[in-house]
PDB file of N, CA, C and O in Angstrom, chain B, residues numbered from 101:
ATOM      1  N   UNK B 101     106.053  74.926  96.957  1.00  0.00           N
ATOM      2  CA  UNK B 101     105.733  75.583  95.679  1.00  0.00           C
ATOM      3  C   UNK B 101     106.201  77.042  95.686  1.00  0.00           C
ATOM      4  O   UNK B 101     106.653  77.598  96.687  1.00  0.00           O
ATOM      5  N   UNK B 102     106.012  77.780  94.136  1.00  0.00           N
ATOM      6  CA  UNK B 102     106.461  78.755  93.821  1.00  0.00           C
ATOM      7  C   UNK B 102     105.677  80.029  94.340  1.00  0.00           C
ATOM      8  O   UNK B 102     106.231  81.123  94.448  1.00  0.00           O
ATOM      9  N   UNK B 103     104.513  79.834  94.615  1.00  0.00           N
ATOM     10  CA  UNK B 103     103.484  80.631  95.026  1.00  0.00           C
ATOM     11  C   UNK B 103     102.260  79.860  94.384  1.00  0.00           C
ATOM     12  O   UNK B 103     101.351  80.679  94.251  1.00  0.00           O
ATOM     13  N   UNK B 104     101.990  78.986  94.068  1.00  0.00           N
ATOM     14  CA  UNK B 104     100.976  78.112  93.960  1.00  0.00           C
ATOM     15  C   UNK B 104     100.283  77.955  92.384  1.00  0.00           C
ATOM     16  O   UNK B 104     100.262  76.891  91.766  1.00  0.00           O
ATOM     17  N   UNK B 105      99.763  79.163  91.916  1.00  0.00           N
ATOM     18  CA  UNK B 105      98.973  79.629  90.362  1.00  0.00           C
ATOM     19  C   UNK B 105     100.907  79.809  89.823  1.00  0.00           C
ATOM     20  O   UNK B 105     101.189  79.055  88.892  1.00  0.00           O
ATOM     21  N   UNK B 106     101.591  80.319  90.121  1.00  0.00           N
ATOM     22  CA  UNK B 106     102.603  79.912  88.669  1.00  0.00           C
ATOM     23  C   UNK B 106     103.252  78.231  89.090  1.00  0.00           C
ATOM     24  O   UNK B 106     103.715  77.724  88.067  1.00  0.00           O
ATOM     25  N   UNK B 107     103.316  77.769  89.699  1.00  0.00           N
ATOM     26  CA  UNK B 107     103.852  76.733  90.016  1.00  0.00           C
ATOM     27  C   UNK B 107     103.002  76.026  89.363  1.00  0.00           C
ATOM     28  O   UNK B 107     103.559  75.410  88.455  1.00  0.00           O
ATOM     29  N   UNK B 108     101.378  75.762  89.460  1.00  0.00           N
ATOM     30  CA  UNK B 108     100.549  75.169  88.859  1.00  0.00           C
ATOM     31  C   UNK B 108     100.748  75.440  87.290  1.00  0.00           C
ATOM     32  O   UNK B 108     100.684  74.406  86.625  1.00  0.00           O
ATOM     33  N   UNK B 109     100.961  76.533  86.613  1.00  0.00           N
ATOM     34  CA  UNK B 109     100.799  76.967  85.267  1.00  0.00           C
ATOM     35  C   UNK B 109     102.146  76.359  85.202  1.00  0.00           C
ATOM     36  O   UNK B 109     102.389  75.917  84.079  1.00  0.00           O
ATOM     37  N   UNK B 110     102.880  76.239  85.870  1.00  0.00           N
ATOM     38  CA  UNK B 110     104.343  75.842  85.199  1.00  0.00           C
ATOM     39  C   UNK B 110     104.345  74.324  84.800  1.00  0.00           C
ATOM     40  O   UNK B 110     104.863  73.833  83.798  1.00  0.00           O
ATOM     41  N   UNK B 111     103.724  73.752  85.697  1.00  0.00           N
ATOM     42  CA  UNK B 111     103.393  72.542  85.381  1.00  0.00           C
ATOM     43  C   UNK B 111     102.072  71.674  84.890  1.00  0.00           C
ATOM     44  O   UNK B 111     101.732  70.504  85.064  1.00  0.00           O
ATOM     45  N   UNK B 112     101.486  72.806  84.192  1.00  0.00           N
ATOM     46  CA  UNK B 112     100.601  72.169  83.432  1.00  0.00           C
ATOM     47  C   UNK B 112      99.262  72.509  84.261  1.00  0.00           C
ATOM     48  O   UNK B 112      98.278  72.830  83.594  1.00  0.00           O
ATOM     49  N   UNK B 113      99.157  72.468  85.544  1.00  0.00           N
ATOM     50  CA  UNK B 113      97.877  72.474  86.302  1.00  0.00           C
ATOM     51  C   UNK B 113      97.439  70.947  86.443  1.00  0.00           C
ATOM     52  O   UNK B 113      98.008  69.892  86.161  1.00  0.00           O
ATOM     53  N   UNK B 114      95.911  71.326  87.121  1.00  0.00           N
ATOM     54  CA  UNK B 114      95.078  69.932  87.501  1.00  0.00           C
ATOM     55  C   UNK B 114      94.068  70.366  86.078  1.00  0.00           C
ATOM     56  O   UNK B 114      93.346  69.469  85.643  1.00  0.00           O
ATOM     57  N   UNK B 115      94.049  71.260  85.622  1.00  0.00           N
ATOM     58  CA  UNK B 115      92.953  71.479  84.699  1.00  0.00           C
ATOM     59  C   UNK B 115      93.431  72.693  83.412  1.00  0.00           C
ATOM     60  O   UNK B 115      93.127  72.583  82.224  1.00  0.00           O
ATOM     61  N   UNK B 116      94.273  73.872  84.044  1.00  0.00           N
ATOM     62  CA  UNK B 116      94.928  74.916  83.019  1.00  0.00           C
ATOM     63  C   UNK B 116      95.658  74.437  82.244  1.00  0.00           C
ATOM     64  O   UNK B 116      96.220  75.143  81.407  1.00  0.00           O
TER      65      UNK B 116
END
């Protein structure tokens, strides 16, 4: 991953 919180936001998240 990208650093984890934008990688997550980039892809939608488990919940964001």
């Amino acid at each position: 991953m990208e650093g984890g919180s934008i990688a997550k936001r980039d892809h939608g998240g488990p919940g964001e």
